[in-house]
N, C-alpha and C positions, 0 to 999 in steps of 0.2 A: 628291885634290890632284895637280896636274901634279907629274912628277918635274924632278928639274937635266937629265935626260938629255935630257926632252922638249922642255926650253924652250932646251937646247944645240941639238939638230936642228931646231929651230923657227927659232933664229939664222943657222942655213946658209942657208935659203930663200931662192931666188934670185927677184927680180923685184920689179918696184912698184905700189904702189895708187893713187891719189889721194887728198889732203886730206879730199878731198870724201864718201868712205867713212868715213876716221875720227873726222870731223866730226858725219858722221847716227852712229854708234855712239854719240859721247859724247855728243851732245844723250838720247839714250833714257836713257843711264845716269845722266844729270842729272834726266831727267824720273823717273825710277825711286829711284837714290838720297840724291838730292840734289843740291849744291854739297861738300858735307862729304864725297860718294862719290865723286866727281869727284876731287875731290883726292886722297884714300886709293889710288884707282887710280892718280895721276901719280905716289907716291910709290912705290907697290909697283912700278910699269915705270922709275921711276929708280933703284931696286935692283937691276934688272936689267940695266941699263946705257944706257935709254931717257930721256933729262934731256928732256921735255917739257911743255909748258901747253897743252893743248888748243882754250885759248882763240886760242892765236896759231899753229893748224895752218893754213897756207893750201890750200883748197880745190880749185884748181888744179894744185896743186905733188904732184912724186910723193916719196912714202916708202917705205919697204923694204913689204911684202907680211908680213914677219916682226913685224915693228912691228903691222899690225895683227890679224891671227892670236891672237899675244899677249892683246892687248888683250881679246880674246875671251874665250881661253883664260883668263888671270888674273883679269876679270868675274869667270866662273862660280865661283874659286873664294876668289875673296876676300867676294864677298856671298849664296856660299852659294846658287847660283842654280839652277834645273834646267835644263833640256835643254830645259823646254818655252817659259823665258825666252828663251833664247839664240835659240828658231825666233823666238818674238816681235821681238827685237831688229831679226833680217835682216828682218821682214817689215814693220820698221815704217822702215826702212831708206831704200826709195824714198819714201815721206811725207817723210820728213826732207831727202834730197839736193835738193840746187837742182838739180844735174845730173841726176839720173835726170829729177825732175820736167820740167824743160825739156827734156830728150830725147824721153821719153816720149811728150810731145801732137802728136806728129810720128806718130807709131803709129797709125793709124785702122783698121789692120785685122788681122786676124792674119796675113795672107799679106802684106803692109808690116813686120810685126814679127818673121817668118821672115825676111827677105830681109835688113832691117836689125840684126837681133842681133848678129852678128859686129862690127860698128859701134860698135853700144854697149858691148860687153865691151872695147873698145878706146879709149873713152872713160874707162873706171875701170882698166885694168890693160895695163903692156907686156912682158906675157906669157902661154902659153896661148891657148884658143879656146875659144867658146861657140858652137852652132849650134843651129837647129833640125833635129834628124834625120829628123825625124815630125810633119805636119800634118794629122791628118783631122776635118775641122771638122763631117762632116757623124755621126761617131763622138764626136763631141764630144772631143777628146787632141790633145795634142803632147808630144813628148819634146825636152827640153833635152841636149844633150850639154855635155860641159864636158871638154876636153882640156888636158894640160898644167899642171893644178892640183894639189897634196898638197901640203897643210900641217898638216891635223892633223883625226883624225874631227871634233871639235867644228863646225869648218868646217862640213858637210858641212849637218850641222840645221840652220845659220844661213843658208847659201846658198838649203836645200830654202825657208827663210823665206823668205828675200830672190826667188827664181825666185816664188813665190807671190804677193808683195806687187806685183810686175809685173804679174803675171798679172791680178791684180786693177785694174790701169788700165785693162788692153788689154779684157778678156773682160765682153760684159754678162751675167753670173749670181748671180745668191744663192748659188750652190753652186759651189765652188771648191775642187777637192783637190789637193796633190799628196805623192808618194811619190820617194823614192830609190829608181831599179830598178837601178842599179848603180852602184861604188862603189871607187875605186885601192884604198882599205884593206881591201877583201873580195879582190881579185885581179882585179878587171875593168881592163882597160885606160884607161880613163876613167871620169869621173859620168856617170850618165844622171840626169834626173828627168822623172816622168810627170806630167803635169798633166791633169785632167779636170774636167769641167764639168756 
């Protein structure tokens, strides 16, 4: 169970998301929980001091970064959920956003989606950096960096999800992996994730 202390430091987090992120979160937790789970979450984040209906988030519009963190973090432990749900969520993340989806078909290649990434992490957040550090297409990898991000390890699964479910527009394979190779809450100065093919 998160602590008060975590979900205190979780409230400091500076920075915004878009709509549009905690829109593809609660459609999966509707798809997962229900309507009944849906609501159990508005009311557990309105005890926290979050009064929302997720039906009337607008998509567009930015919200704290804290707000949806939470949302995460509270998920996992209000329905009891593992680690391996949470990757599911992010990866099921770009399916859901109109925005990523609409960004995305713009990507035809992966040196187009190296050049443009920074773009799109700027599209979902006004703050931080996302890059590609590493392309070798002929090694089959690339490393994500992610600058600028700590909000809480749970994050961390859900993004490696979420970099994955990208991955999977951009890249034609059956086989699609990736790994966190580095990590702010291990002591690295940024995320890395490796992606392979």
């Amino acid at each position: 169970m998160i602590s008060k202390e975590e979900i205190e430091e979780l409230k400091k987090v500076e920075g915004n998301v878009r709509g549009d992120v905690i829109k593809s979160n609660a459609s999966f937790i509707q798809r997962k929980e229900g309507k009944e789970g849906l609501k159990a979450l508005e009311k557990k984040m309105a005890e926290l001091g979050y009064h929302l209906n997720f039906d009337k988030i607008d998509p567009e519009k930015w919200y704290p970064v804290s707000l949806s963190a939470l949302m995460i973090v509270i998920t996992k432990d209000l329905f009891n959920w593992s680690e391996k749900d949470i990757f599911k969520m992010g990866n099921s993340a770009p399916k859901f956003s109109f925005l990523a989806k609409y960004v995305l078909k713009y990507f035809l290649s992966l040196k187009r989606f190296a050049k443009e990434v920074p773009k799109y992490w700027r599209h979902h957040f006004d703050f931080g950096e996302l890059e590609v550090s590493e392309l070798n297409e002929g090694k089959r990898y690339l490393i994500l960096r992610e600058k600028g991000y700590k909000t809480h390890p749970l994050i961390c699964i859900y993004h490696a999800g979420y970099y994955l479910g990208v991955a999977q527009f951009i890249i034609k394979s059956q086989k699609i992996e990736i790994k966190e190779i580095k990590c702010v809450f291990k002591g690295d100065p940024y995320h890395e994730y490796l992606i392979t093919w």
